[in-house]
Backbone as CSV, one residue per row, in Angstrom:
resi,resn,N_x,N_y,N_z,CA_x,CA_y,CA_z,C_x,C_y,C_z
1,UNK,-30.506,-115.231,176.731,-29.582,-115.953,175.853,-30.161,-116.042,174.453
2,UNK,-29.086,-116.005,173.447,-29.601,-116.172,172.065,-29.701,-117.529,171.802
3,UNK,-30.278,-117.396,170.346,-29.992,-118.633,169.709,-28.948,-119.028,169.081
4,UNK,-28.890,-120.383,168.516,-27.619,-120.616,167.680,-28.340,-120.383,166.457
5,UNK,-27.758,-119.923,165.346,-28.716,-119.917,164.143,-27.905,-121.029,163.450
6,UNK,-28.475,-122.379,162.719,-28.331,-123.184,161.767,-28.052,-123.138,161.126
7,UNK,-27.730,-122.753,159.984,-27.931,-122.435,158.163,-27.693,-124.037,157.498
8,UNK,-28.526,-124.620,157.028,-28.494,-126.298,156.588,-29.381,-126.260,155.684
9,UNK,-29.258,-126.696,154.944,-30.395,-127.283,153.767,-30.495,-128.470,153.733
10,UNK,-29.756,-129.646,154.318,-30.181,-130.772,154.638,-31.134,-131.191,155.857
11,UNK,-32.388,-131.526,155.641,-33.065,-131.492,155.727,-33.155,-132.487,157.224
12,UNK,-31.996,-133.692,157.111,-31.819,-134.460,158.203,-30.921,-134.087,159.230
13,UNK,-29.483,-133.505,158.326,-28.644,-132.579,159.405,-29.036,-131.797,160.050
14,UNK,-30.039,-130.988,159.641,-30.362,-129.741,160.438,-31.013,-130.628,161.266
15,UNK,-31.793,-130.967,161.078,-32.425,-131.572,162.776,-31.703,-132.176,163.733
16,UNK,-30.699,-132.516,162.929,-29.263,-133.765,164.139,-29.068,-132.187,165.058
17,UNK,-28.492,-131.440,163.897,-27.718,-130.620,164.767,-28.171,-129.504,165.626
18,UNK,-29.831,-129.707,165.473,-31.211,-128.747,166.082,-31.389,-129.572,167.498
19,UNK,-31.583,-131.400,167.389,-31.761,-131.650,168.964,-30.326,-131.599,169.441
20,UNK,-29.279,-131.839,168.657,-28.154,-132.322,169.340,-27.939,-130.720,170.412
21,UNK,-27.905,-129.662,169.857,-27.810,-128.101,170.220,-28.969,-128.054,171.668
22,UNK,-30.120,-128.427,171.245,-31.316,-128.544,172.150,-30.784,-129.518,173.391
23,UNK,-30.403,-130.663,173.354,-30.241,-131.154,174.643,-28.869,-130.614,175.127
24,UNK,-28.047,-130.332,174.390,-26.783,-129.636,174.744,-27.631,-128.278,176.127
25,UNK,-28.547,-127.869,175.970,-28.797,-126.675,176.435,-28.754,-125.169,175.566
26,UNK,-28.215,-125.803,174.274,-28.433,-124.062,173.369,-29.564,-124.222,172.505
27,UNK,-30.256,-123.023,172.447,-31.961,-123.137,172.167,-31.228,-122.653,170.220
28,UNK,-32.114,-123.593,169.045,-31.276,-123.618,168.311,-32.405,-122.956,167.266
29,UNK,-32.309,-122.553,165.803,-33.151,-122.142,165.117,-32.452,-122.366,163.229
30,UNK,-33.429,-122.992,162.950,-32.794,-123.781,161.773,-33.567,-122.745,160.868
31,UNK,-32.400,-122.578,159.423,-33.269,-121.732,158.510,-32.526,-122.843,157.256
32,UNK,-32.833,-122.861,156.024,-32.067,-123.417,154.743,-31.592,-122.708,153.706
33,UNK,-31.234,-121.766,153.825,-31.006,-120.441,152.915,-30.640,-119.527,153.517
34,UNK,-29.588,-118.217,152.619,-28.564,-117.789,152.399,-30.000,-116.612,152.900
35,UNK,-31.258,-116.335,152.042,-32.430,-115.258,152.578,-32.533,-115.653,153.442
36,UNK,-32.926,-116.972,154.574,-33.598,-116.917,155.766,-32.635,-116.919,157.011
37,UNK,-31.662,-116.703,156.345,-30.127,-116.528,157.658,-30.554,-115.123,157.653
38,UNK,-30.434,-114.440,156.721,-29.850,-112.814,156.988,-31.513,-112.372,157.687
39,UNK,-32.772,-112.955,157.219,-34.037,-112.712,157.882,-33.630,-112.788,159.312
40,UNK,-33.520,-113.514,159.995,-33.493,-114.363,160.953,-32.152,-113.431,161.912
41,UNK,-30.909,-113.074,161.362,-29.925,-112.601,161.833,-30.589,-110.865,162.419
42,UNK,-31.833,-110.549,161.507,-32.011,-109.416,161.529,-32.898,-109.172,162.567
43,UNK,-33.036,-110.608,163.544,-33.801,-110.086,164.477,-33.180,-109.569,165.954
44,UNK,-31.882,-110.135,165.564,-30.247,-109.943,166.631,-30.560,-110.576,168.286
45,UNK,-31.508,-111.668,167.825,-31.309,-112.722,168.938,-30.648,-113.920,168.718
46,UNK,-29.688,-113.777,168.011,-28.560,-114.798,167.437,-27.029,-114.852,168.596
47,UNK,-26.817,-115.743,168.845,-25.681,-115.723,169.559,-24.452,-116.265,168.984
48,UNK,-24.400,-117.407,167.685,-23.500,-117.253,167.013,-24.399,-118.470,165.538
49,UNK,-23.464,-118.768,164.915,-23.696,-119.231,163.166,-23.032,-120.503,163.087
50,UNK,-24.015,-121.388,162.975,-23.014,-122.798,162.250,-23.690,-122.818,160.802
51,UNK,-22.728,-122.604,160.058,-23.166,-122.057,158.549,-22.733,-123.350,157.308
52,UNK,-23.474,-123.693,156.673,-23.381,-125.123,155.499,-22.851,-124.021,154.559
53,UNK,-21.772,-124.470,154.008,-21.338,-123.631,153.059,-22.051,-123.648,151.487
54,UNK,-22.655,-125.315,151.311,-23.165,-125.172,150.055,-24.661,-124.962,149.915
55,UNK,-25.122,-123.683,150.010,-26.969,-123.833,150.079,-27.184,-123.264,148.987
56,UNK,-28.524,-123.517,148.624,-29.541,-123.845,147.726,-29.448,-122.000,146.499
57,UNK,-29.374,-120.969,147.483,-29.580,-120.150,146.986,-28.075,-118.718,146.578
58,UNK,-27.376,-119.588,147.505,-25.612,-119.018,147.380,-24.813,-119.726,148.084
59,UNK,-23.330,-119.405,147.700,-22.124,-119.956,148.297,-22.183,-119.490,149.815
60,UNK,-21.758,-120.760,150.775,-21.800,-120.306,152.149,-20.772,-118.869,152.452
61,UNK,-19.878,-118.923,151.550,-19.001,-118.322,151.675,-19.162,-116.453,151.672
62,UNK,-19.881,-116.678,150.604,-20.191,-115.459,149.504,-21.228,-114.772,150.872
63,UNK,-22.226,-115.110,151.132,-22.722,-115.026,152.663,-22.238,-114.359,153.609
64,UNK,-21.252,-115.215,153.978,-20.271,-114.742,155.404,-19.304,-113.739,154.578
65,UNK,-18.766,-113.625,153.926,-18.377,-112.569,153.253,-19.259,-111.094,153.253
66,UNK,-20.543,-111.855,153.237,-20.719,-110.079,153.284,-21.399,-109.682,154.747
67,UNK,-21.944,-111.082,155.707,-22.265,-110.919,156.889,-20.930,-109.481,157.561
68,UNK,-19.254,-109.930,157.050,-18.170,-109.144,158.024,-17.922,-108.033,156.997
69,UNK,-18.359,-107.680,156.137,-18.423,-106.957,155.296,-18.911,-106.000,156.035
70,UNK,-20.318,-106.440,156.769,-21.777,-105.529,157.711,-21.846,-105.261,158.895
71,UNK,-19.937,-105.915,159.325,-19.670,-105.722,160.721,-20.293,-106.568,161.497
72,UNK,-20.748,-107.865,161.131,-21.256,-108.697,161.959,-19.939,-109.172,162.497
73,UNK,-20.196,-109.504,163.723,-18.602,-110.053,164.192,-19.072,-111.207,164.837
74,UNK,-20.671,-111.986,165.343,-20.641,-113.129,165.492,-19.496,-114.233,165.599
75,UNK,-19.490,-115.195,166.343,-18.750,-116.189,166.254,-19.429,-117.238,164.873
76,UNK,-18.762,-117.417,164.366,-19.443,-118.451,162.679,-18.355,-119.908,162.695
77,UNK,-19.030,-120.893,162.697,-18.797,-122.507,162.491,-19.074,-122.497,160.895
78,UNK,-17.880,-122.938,160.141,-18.271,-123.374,158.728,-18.316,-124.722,158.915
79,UNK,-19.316,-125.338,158.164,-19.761,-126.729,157.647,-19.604,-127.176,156.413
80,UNK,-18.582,-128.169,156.173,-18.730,-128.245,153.937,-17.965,-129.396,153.823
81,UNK,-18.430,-130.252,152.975,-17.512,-131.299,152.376,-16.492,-131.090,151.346
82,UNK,-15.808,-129.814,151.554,-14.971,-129.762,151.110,-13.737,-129.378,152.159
83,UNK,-12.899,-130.499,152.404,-12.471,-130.304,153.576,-10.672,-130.428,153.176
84,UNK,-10.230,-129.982,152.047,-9.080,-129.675,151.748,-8.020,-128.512,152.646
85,UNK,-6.877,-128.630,152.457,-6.149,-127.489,153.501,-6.604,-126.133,152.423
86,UNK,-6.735,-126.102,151.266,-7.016,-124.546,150.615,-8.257,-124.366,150.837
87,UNK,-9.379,-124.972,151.188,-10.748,-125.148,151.314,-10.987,-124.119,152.745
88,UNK,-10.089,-125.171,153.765,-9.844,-124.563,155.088,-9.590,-123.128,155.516
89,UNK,-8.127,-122.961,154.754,-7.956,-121.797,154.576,-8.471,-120.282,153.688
90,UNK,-9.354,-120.709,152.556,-10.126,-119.800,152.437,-11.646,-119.622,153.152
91,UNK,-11.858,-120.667,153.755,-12.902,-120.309,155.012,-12.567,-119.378,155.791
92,UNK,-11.681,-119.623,156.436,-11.228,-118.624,157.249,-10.703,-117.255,157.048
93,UNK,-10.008,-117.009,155.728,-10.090,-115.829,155.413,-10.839,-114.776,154.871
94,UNK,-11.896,-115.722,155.014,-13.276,-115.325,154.129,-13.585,-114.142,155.602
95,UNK,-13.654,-114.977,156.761,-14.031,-114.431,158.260,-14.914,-115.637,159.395
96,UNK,-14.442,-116.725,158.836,-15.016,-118.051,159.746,-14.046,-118.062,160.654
97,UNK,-14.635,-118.782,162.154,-13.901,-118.764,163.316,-13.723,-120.119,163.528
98,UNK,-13.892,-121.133,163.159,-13.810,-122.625,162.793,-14.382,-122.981,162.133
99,UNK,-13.713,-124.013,161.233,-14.122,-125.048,160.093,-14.181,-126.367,160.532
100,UNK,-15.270,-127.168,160.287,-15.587,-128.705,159.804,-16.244,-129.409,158.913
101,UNK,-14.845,-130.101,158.655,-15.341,-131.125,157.080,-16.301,-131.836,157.600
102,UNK,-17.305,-132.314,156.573,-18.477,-133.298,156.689,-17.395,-134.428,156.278
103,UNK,-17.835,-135.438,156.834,-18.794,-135.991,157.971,-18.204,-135.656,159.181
104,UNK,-18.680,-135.221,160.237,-17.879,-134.725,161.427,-18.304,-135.259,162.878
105,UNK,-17.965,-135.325,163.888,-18.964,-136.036,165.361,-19.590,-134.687,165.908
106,UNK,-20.701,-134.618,166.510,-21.278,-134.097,166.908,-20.641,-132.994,168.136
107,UNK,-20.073,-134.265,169.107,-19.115,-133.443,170.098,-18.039,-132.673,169.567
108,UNK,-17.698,-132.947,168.986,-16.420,-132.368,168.545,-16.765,-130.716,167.874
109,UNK,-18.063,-130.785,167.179,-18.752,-129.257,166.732,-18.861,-128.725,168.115
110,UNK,-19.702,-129.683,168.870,-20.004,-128.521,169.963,-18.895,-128.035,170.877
111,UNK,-17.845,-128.759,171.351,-16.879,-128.491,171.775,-16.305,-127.207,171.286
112,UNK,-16.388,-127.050,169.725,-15.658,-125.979,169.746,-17.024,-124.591,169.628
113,UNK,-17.956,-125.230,168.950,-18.764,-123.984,169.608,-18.714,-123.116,171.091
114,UNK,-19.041,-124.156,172.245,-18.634,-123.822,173.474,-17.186,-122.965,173.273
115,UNK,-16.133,-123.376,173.096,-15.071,-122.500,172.932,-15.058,-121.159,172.706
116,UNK,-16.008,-120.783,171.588,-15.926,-119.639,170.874,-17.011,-118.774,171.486
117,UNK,-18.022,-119.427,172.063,-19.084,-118.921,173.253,-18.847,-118.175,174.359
118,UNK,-17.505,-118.986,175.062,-16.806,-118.695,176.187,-16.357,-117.373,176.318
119,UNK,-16.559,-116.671,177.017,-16.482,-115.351,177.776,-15.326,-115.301,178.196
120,UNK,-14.701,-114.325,177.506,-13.329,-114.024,177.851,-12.850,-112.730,179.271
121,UNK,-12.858,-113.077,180.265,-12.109,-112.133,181.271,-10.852,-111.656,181.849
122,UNK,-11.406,-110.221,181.558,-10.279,-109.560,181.824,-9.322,-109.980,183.299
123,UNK,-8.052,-109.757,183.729,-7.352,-110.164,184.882,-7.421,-108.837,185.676
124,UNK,-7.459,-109.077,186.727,-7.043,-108.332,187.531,-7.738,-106.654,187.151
125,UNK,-6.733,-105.585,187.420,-7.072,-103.816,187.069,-6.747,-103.652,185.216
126,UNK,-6.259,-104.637,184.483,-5.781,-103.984,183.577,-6.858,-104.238,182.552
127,UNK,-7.648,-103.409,182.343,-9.131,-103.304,181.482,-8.615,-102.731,180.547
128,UNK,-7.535,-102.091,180.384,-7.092,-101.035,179.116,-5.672,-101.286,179.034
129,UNK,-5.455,-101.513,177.384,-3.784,-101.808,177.077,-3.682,-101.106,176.066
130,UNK,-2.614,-100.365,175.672,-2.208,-99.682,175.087,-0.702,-99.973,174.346
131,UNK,-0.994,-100.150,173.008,0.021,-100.470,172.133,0.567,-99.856,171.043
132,UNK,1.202,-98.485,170.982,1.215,-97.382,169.804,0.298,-97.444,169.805
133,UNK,-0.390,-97.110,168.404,-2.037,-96.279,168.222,-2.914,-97.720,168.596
134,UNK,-2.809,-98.521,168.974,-3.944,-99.489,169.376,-4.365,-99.146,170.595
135,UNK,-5.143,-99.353,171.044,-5.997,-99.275,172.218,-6.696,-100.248,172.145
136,UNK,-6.953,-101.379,173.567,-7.772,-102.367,173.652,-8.626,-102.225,175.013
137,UNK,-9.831,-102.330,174.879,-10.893,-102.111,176.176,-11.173,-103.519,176.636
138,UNK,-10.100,-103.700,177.222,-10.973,-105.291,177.724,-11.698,-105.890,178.268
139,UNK,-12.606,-104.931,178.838,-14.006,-105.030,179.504,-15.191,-104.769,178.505
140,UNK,-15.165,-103.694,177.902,-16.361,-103.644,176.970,-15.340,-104.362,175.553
141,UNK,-14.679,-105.112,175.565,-14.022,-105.896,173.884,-14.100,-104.737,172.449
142,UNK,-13.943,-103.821,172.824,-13.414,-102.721,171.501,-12.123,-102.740,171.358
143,UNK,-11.432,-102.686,170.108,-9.825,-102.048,170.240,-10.266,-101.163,168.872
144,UNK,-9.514,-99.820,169.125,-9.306,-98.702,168.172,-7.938,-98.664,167.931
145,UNK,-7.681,-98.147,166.360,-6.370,-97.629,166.185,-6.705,-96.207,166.067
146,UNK,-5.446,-95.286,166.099,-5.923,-93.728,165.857,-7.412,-92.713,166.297
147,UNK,-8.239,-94.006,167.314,-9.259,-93.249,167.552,-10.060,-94.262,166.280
148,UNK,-10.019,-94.942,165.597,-11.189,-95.364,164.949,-11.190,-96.946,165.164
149,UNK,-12.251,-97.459,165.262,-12.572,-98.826,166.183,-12.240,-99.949,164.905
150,UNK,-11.654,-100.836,165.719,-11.248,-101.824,164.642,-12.876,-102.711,164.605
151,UNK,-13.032,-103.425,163.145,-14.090,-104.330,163.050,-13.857,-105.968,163.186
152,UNK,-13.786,-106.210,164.752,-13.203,-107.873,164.768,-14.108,-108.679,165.338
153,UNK,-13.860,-109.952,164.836,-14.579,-110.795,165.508,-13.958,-111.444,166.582
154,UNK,-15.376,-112.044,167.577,-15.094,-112.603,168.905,-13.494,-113.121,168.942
155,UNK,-13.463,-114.286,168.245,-11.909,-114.680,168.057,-10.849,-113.751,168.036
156,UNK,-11.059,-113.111,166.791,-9.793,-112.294,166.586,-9.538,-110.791,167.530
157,UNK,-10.409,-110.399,168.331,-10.285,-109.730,168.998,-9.421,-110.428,170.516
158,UNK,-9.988,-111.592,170.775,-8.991,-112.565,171.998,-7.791,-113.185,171.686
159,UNK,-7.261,-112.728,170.375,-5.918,-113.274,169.915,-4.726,-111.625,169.964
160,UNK,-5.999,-110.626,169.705,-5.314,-109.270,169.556,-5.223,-108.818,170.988
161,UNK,-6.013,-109.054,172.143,-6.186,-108.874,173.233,-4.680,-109.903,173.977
162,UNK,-4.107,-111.006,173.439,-3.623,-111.569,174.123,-2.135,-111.112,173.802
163,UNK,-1.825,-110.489,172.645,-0.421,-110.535,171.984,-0.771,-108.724,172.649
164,UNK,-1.604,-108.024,172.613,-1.545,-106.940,173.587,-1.321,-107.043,174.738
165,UNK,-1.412,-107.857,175.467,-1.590,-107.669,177.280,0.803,-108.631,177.148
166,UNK,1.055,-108.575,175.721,2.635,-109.565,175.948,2.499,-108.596,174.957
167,UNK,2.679,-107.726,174.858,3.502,-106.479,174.187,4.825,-106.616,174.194
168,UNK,5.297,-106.305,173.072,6.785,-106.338,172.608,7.364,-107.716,172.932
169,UNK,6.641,-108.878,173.352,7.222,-110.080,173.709,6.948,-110.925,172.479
170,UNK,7.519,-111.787,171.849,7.083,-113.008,170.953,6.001,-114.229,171.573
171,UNK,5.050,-114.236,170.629,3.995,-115.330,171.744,3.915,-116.243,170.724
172,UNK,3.960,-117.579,171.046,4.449,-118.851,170.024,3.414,-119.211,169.956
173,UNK,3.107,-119.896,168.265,1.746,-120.271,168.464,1.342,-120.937,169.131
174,UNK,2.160,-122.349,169.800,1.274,-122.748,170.761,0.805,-122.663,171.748
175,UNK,1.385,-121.200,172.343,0.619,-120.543,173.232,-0.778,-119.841,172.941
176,UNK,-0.206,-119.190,171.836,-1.894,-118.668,171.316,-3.201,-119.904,171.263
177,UNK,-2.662,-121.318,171.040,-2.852,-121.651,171.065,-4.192,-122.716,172.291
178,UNK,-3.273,-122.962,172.983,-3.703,-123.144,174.169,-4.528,-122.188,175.194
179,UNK,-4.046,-121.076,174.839,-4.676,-119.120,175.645,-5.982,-119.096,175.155
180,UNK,-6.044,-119.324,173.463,-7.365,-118.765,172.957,-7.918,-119.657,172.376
181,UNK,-7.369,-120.750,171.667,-8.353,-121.768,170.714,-8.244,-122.434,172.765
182,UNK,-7.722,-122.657,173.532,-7.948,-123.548,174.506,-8.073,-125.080,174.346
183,UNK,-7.354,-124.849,173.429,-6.982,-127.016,172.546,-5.600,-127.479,172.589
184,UNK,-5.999,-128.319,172.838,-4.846,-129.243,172.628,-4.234,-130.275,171.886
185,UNK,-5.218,-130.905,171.747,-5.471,-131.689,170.449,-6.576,-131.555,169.552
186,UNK,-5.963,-131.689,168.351,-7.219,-131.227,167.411,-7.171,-132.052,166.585
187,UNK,-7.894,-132.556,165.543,-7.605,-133.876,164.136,-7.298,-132.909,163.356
188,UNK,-7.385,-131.530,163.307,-6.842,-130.686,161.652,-5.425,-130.361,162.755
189,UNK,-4.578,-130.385,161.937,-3.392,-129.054,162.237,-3.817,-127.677,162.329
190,UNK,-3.292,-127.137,163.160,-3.591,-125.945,163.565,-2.788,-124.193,163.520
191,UNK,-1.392,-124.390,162.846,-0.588,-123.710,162.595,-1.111,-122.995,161.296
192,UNK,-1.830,-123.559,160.521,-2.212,-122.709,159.119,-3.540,-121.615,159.823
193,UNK,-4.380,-122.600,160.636,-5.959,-121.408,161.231,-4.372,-120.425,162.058
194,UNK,-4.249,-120.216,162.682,-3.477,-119.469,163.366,-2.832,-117.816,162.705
195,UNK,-2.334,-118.809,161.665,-1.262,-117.756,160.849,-2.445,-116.719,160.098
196,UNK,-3.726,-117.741,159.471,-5.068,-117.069,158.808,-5.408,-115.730,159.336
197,UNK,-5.924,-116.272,160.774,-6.279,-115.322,161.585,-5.246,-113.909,161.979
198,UNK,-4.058,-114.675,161.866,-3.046,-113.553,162.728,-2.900,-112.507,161.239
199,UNK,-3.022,-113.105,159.923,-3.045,-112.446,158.416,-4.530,-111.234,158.463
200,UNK,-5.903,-111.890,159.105,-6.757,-110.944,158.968,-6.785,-109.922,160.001
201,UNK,-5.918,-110.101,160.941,-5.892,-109.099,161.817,-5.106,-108.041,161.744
202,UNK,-3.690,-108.695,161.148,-2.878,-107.466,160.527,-3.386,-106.150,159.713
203,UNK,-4.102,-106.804,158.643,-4.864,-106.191,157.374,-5.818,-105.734,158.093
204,UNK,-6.374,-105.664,158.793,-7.200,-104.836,159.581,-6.533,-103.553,160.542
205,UNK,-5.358,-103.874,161.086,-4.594,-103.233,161.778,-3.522,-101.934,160.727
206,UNK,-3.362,-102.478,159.992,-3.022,-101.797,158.708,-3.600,-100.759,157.608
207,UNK,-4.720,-101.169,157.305,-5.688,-100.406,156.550,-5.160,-98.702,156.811
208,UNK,-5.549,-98.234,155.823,-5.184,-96.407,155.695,-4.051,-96.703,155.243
209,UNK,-3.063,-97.324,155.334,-1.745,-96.866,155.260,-0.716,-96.756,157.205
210,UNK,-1.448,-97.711,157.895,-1.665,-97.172,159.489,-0.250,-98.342,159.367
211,UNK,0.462,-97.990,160.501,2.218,-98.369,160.315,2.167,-99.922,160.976
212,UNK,3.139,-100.996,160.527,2.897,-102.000,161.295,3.135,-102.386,162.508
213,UNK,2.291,-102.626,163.236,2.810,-103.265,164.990,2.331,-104.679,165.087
214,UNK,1.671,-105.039,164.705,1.729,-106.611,164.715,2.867,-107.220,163.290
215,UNK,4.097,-108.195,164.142,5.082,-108.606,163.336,5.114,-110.187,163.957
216,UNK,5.769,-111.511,162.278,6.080,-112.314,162.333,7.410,-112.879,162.723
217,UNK,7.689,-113.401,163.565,8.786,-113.820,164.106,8.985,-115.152,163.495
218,UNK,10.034,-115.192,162.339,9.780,-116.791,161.386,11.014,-117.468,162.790
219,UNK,10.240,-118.839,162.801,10.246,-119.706,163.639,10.361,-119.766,165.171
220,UNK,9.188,-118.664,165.203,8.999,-118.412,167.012,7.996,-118.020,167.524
221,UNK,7.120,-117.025,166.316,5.688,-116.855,167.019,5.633,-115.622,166.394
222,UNK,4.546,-114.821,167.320,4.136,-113.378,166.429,4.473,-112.252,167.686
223,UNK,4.716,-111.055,167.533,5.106,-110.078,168.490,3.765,-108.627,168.049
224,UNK,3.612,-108.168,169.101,3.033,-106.835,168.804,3.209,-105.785,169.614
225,UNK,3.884,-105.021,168.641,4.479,-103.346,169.407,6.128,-103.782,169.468
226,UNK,7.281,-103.425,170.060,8.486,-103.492,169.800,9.168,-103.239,168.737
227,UNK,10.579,-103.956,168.811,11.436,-103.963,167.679,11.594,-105.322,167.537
228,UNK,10.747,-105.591,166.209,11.118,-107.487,165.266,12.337,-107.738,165.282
């Protein structure tokens, strides 16, 4: 098992969130800088990122920006007191898989860490789905379009995996909901992370000029493959 890697420059947080991780059972490794993340990432015994967006030596952002830039697809927790809905939402389009405003409860981080940890299994024989040029391996978690492998993260690959296996069907967010975030109640609203994610996956699915199969269904959900 990996570690969780930290990224904190507070000097007291990081330790909250070093034993809190430690008695949780995840073995944790605190760095304070934007250099000792990517040191530390480069040893690839990392299992996922709870990342402080404001450190000492760059924007948390600017960071994780170029972490998915490098094809890191890690699961990443943003941390920042800036906890506005545009704040939110450019976290996430940056390539964060959950956001929390400071001051936050402890359980409530780890809860969704665990979430994003969680091992997604395939059902039954169907290891392979096929959607026009998508292809999804749901045993080894690759999907290719045209033969060239899409670059997704943990999340967004179990949201593309799920609107694949309901091909040509409309899946409402609060199913996606419940399927892949696995929440029910949350203190943020959850319809804006949703739409974020379902926006970076398109644009990924798209790139070249590659034709659209993931479509918005205004006031019903999202469809992939069919006729909108």
């Amino acid at each position: 098992m990996g570690a969780i890697l930290v990224v904190e420059d507070d000097a007291a947080t990081a330790a909250a969130l070093g034993d809190g991780l430690a008695d949780a059972g995840f073995p944790a490794v605190i760095c304070a800088s934007g250099e000792e993340c990517l040191a530390k990432l480069a040893t690839g015994k990392v299992d996922a990122l709870i990342l402080d967006r404001m450190l000492p030596d760059c924007d948390g952002l600017e960071l994780l920006a170029r972490l998915r830039r490098e094809g890191c697809a890690l699961p990443v927790v943003l941390l920042t007191a800036m906890g506005e809905v545009e704040d939110r939402v450019e976290g996430f389009e940056t390539g964060a898989d959950d956001y929390l405003a400071k001051p936050f409860a402890f359980p409530e981080l780890l809860a969704r860490l665990k979430r994003l940890l969680r091992p997604t299994r395939p059902a039954g024989d169907s290891l392979r789905v096929q959607v026009g040029p998508l292809r999804i391996d749901l045993l080894d978690r690759v999907a290719t379009v045209a033969g060239g492998e899409l670059q997704l993260t943990q999340l967004e690959f179990d949201l593309l995996a799920k609107l694949a296996k309901s091909a040509g069907e409309v899946v409402s967010r609060e199913e996606l909901v419940s399927e892949v975030w696995r929440e029910t109640n949350r203190a943020t609203p959850i319809d804006n992370v949703v739409d974020v994610h379902i926006g970076r996956i398109r644009r990924k699915l798209e790139e070249s000029g590659r034709e659209r199969i993931l479509h918005t269904i205004r006031g019903l959900g999202f469809q992939l493959g069919g006729d909108p």
